[in-house]
C-alpha positions, 0 to 999 in steps of 0.5 A: 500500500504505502510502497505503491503511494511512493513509487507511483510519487517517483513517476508523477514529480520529477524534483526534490521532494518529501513525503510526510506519512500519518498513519497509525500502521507502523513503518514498513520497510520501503524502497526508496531514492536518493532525491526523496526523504520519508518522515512517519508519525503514528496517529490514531486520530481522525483523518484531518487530525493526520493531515494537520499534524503532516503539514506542520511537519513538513520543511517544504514550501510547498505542500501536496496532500494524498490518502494511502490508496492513492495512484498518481498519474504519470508526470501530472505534479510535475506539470502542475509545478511548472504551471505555478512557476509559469505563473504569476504567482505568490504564495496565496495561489494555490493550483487546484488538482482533479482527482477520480475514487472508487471504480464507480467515479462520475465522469464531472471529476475529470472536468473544471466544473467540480471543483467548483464550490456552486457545482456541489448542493452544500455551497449553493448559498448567498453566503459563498461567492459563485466564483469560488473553488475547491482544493482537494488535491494539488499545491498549496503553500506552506506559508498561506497554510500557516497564517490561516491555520491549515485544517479544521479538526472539528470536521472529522473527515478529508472531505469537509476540513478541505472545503473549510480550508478552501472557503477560509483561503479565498476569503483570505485572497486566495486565487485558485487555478485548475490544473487540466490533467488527473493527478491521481486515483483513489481506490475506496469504495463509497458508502458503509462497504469496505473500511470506509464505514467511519469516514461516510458515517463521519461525512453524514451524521457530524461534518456535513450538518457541521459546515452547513451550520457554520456557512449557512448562518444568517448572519455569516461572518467568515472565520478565516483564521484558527488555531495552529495547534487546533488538532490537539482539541480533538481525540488521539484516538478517533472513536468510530475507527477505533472504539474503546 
């Protein structure tokens, strides 16, 4: 599993890179090149928690996100990379990656239009710009992430931390540019099947309910910035994975 997530990495980017592993599986003996360095922290946390405590880890400027089912397109990084330096750009451009999941992914996520907040029914609101975009893969930089302080851990899951994260960096001047091509592919399966019980449960009963509540206030004022540390709020170990 982890081995693939690197090796597919090696094809995807050419550069000089890190890659930062939150998992509580312990480490496996991998593979690995001489451009490439690895760190592993152990966590039993929720998903965002683990992606909180990956970035603040990390020595780059530039950060790129990914779950351990993930198979990266060939070259698709690396494209992304040189399009941010063609760019005009500083460190609140953020360029947006498409992704696809499950074998039973819609045919909209190889287009611009997903990664559109108004495509989706939870940002169809007054409260959220019509223009706004969604970062759930790509580049984001390290500096833009910490002034604002990355993730919300008080939404459990991948899905909705990204699309607070999202929200909060436009409204902080964020400009978000879509990448054309796929950066990589994700091979769970929707819905209670497989291990993917917790997260949908988490999706539906808690952060869903959650962002609504918090965007779709009537009388919204965007909370842009939040505790760095933020993670440390929430349990060490996620109750719907690991039950007491």
């Amino acid at each position: 599993m982890f081995q693939n997530v690197y090796d597919s990495f090696l094809t995807t980017f050419h550069g000089t890179f890190e890659i930062v592993f939150v998992t509580p599986c312990d480490m496996p003996k991998l593979k690995t090149v001489p451009r490439g360095s690895i760190q592993w922290y152990r966590d039993f946390g929720c998903p965002s928690r683990a992606l909180q405590i990956g970035w603040l880890n990390a020595k780059a400027d530039w950060l790129c996100f990914a779950t351990d089912d993930a198979t990266f397109d060939s070259d698709t990084l690396n494209q992304a990379y040189t399009r941010l330096w063609k760019h005009n750009f500083d460190y609140k451009t953020v360029i947006v990656c498409k992704y696809t999941e499950s074998d039973n992914w819609s045919k909209w996520m190889l287009t611009p239009f997903y990664y559109k907040a108004w495509f989706h029914g939870d940002f169809r609101h007054p409260n959220i710009p019509i223009h706004f975009g969604l970062y759930m893969n790509g580049l984001i930089s390290k500096q833009l992430m910490s002034e604002i302080g990355g993730f919300d851990c008080k939404y459990e899951t991948m899905a909705y931390t990204y699309n607070d994260l999202s929200m909060r960096a436009q409204f902080y001047g964020a400009s978000f540019i879509i990448e054309d091509n796929r950066l990589d592919h994700c091979t769970w399966q929707p819905k209670e099947s497989s291990d993917h019980g917790p997260v949908h449960r988490a999706v539906m009963e808690h952060d869903a309910p959650l962002f609504r509540g918090v965007y779709w206030t009537k009388r919204f004022k965007p909370v842009i910035k939040i505790p760095i540390n933020n993670y440390k709020n929430v349990a060490e170990r996620w109750p719907r994975r690991f039950p007491q």
